[in-house]
N, C-alpha and C positions, 0 to 999 in steps of 0.2 A: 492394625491391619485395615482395621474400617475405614481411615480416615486416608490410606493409602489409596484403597479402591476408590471413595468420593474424588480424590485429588486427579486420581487417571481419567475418572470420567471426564470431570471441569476440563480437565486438558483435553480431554478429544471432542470436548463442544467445540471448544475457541479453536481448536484446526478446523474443525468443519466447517466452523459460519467464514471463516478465513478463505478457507478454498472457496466456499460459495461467491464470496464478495468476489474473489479473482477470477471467477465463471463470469458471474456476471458482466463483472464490468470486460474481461476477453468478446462476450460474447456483444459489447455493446447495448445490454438493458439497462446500466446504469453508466453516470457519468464520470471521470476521473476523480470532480469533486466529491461525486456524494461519496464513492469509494474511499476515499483520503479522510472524511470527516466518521467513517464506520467505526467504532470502537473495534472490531474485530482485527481491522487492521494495524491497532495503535504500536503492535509489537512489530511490526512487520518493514524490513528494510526499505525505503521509497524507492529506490532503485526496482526492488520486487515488487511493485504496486506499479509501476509505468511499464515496466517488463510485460506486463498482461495487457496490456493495450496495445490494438492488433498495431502492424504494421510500427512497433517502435522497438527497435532493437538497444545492443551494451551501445553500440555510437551513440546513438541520436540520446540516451538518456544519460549519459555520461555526458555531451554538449552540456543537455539542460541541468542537471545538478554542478556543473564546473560555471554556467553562468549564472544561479542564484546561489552559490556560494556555500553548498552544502558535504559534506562528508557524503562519501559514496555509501557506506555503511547506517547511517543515520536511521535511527525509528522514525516511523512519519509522526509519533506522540510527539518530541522535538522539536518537529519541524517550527517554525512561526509563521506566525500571519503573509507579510508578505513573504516567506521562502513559497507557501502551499500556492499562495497566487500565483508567482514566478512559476510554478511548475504548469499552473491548470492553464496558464493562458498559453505556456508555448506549447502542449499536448492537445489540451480540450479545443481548444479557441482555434 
């Protein structure tokens, strides 16, 4: 049962620091890249990580994962070198 309790907590750090990265970067304190490089988000769909960056809706992030060649579903852990570039430049940049 101990080790039950321990395991629910660890799960509801990594949603919190999770939501916080998607605050953040929604709210524009950090940048798509630093977002994308967070461990917090390594579990986290990239589609849901460009979602939170205001002003980018299912289009415009569907465009960008259909032009660097990614699964819509994808963990951003996954991702590679240039897929993470391909996305930060057509969002961030």
């Amino acid at each position: 049962m101990e080790q039950h309790m321990l395991a629910l907590g660890k799960a509801k750090a990594v949603r919190s620091r999770k939501a916080r990265v998607l605050r953040e970067l929604r709210a524009g304190r950090i940048s798509l890249a630093e977002a994308l490089a967070d461990p917090a988000l390594a579990n986290a769909d990239v589609t849901e990580a460009m979602l939170a960056l205001p002003r980018v809706g299912r289009r415009t992030a569907a465009r960008v994962i259909d032009r660097a060649g990614i699964r819509t579903r994808k963990p951003v852990r996954e991702l590679t070198e240039r897929q993470l570039l391909l996305i930060v430049e057509a969002l961030d940049g």
